[in-house]
Each structure stands twice: as structure tokens, then as C-alpha cells.
C-alpha positions in Angstrom: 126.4 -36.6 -248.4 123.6 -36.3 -250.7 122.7 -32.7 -251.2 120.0 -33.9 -253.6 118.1 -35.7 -251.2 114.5 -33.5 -251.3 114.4 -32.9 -247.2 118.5 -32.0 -247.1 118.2 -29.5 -250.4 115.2 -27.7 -248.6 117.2 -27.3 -245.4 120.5 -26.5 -246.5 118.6 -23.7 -249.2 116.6 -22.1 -246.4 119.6 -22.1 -244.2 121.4 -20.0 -246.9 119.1 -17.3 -247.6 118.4 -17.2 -243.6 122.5 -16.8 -243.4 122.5 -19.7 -241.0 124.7 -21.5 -243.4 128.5 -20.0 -243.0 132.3 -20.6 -243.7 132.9 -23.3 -245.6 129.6 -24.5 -245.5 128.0 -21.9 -247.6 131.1 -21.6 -249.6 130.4 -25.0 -250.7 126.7 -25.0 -250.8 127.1 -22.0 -253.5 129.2 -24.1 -255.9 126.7 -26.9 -255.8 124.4 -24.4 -256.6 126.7 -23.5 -259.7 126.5 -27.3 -260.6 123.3 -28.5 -259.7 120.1 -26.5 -261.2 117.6 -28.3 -258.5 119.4 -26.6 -255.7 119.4 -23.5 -258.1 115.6 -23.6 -257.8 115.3 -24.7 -254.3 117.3 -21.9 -253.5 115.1 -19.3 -255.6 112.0 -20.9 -254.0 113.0 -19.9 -250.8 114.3 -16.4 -250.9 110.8 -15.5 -252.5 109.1 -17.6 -249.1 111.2 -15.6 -246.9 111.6 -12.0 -248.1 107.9 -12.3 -248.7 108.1 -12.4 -244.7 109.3 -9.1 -244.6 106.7 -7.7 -246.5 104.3 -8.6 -244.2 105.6 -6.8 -241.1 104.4 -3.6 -240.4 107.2 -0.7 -240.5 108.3 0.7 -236.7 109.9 4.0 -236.1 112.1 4.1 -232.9 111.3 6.7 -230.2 113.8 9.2 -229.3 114.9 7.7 -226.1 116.2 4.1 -228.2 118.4 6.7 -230.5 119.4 8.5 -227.2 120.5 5.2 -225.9 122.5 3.7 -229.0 124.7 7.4 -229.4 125.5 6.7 -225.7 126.5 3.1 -225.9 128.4 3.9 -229.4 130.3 6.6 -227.5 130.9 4.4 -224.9 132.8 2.0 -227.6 134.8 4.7 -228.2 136.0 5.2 -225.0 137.5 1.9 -225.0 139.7 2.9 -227.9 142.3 3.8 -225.1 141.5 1.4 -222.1 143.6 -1.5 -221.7 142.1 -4.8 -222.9 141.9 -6.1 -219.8 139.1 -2.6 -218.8 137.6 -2.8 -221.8 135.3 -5.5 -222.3 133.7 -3.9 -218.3 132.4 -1.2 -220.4 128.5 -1.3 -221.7 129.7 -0.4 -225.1 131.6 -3.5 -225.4 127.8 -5.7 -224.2 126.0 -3.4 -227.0 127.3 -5.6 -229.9 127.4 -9.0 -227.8 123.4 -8.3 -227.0 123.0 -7.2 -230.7 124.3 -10.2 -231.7 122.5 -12.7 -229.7 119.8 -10.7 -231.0 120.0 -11.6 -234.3 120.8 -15.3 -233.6 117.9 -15.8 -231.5 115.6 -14.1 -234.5 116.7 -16.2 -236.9 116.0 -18.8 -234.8 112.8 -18.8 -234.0 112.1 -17.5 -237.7 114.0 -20.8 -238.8 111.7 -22.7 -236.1 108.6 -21.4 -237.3 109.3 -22.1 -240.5 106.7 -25.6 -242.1 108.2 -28.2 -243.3 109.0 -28.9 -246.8 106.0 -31.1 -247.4 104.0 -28.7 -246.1 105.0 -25.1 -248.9 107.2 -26.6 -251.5 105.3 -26.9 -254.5 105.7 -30.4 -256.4 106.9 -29.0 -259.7 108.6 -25.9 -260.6 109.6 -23.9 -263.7 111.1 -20.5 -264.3 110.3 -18.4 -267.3 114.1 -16.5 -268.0 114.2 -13.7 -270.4 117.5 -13.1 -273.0 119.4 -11.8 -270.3 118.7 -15.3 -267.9 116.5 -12.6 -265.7 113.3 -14.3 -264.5 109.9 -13.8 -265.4 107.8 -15.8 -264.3 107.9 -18.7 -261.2 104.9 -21.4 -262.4 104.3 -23.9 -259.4 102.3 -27.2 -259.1 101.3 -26.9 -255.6 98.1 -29.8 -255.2 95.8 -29.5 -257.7 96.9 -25.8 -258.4 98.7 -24.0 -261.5 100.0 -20.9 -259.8 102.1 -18.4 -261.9 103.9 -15.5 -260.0 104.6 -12.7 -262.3 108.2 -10.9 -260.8 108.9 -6.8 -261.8 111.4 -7.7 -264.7 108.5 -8.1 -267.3 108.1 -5.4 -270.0 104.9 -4.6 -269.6 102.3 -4.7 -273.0 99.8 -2.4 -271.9 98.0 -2.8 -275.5 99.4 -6.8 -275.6 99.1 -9.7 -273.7 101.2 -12.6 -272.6 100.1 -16.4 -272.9 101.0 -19.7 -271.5 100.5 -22.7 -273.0 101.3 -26.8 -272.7 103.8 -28.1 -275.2 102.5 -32.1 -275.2 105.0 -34.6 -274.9 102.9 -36.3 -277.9 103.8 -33.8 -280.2 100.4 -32.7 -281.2 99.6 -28.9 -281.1 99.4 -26.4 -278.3 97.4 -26.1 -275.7 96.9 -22.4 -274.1 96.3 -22.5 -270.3 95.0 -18.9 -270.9 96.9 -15.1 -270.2 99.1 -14.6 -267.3 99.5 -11.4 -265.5 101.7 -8.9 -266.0 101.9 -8.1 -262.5 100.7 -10.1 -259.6 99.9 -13.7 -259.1 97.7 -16.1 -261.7 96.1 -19.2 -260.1 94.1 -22.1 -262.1 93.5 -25.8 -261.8 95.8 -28.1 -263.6 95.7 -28.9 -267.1 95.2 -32.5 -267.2 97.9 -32.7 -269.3 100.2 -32.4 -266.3 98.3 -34.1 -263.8 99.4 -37.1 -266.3 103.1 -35.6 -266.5 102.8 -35.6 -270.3 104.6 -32.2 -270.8 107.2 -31.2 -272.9 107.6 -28.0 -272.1 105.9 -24.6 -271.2 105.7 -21.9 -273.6 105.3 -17.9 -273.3 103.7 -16.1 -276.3 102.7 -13.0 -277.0 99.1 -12.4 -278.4 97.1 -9.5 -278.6 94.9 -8.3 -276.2 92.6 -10.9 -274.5 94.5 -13.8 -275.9 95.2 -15.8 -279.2 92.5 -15.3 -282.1 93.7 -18.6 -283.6 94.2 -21.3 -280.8 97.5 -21.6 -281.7 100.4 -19.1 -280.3 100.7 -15.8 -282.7 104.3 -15.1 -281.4 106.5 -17.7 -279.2 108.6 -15.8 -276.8 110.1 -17.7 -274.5 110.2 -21.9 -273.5 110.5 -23.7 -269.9 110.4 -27.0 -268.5 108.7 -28.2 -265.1 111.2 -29.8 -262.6 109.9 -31.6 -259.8 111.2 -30.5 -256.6 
């Protein structure tokens, strides 16, 4: 099988962070991921598409009568501690955890189903800004004719400073600053057309002072990253 393929890597990826993917399955999918940085990324990509989900749903608090319900059922499982095995699974406790189960399976589901297609949210390029410490930064996407950068919350934040991107050419000519990326938050430009032509090196992360480099060239080069295509 070829986990590479672009529609089998976005599959099995969401699968794992859904926690579809079990046994030896996800045993195995996890040491590709050890050996194989594009299911590395893939992977990244969508735990940040679906825990964005559950930032989006508005918080419940149960009413009494739910809590009321779940301590009876949960003593009811008790009970069963000391009914023969052949009584036990008659009592309610014991259809408490099969319900809660299907439960889950049938949220996941219907998550999973209503989940686009690859084509449809996976950016066409990808790149990931690590610190020292291989803790990322920042996620840069091609998506279209878009240049989006996602800053994450292990930044140090330069309240007096600012941080820059810019285009390493595959030329080797100087340069090029796409402008200051955000601390915090989501950036969001059209492409260079540097990589609309895929004539990129690399990315580059500098630090400048506040509103940007005073030279045109990067004051203080930070940290490096290339675009993979997903």
C-alpha cells in the first residue's frame, strides 16, 4: 500500500486524530509518521482542522436531572459487582456504557462524514517554522492564490520587536521580505510571485525592529523552512 498517495495520507491522518484509526493500524500509521515527514505534516494539518472544531461549539452545562440520572445508572453498575454474569448485563447500568459507546461512534461518524474532501481544505504547500526545541511557530499555507501564516502560542512575544518573513530565491540573488507576521493570530497575503513560479529555496524568519527591516535585507535571521507540497 502506498501511504504516500495524496487521497490515502489525508484519510488515514484524519482517521488518527479522529481516533478512528486503532490496533495495529494506528500503531503502524505512527511509525510511518516517525519515517515519513509528509505524513508528519498531514497529520499536523489536521489536528489544527479538527480541534479548531471544538472551538467553535458553544459550551453546555447539564441540568440537574442528567447528573441525577448518571449517579443512578453508575450505582446501578455497582450492583452488578455481585450478580452472576448471567443477571448482570439485564441491569441498566450495564446499557449505560453500551449507549455511551455507540454514542461516541456515531459522533465521530457523522463528524468524519461531514468532513470536505481533501481537495477541497488542504492547502497545496505547506511549511512549519520550528523553534530550537523543534516546537512550532508558525504553520505558512499556499491555499489558491493565498499566503496564509498561522501564528501558534509557542512564540516569544517582542512587544518592542517584530518578526519578518521573507523568500530565499532559488537563484541565489538576495531576499525578498513578504512583510511582518503576527505574533498572535492569523496573517493572510497574495502569493509572492516567486512561488507561484515554485522558485523558492527556502523561507526565512527574522527579527527586525518595530514595523519591519530599515535596510531591505533581514537585520537578524532566526529561523529557516522549506515549503512541501502536500
Amino acid at each position: 500500500m502506498n501511504y504516500l498517495n495524496r487521497e490515502r495520507r489525508h484519510a488515514l491522518a484524519a482517521e488518527y486524530v479522529l481516533g478512528t484509526l486503532r490496533g495495529p493500524a494506528r500503531e503502524r500509521f505512527r511509525k510511518l509518521m516517525m519515517r515519513h515527514e509528509a505524513l508528519a505534516r498531514t497529520t499536523w494539518y489536521w489536528e489544527r482542522q479538527l480541534n479548531s472544531l471544538t472551538t467553535s461549539l458553544p459550551g453546555q452545562t447539564p441540568s440537574e436531572h442528567v447528573w441525577q440520572n448518571i449517579a443512578g445508572r453508575t450505582i446501578d453498575l455497582d450492583r452488578t459487582a455481585n450478580v452472576p454474569a448471567s443477571k448482570a448485563s439485564t441491569k441498566p447500568g450495564w446499557w449505560l456504557w453500551g449507549g455511551l459507546a455507540a454514542t461516541f461512534f456515531i459522533a465521530a461518524l457523522l463528524l468524519w462524514t461531514r468532513l470536505p474532501s481533501p481537495q477541497e481544505v488542504t492547502p497545496s504547500q505547506i511549511a512549519v517554522v520550528n523553534n530550537e526545541q523543534s516546537a512550532p511557530l508558525w504553520l505558512i499555507e499556499v491555499v489558491n492564490d493565498q499566503l496564509i501564516v498561522k501564528a501558534t502560542g509557542n512564540i516569544e512575544n517582542r512587544n518592542a520587536r517584530d518578526y519578518e518573513l521573507w523568500v530565499i530565491p532559488e537563484d541565489g540573488t538576495a531576499p525578498v521580505s513578504l512583510g511582518v507576521i503576527p505574533q498572535s493570530g492569523i496573517w493572510q497575503r497574495p502569493l509572492h510571485p516567486l512561488i507561484v513560479k515554485n522558485a523558492v529555496k527556502a523561507l526565512a524568519v527574522s527579527l527586525e525592529d518595530k514595523g519591519g527591516s530599515r535596510t531591505g535585507s533581514p537585520a537578524e535571521v532566526l529561523f529557516t523552512t522549506t515549503l512541501a507540497s502536500l
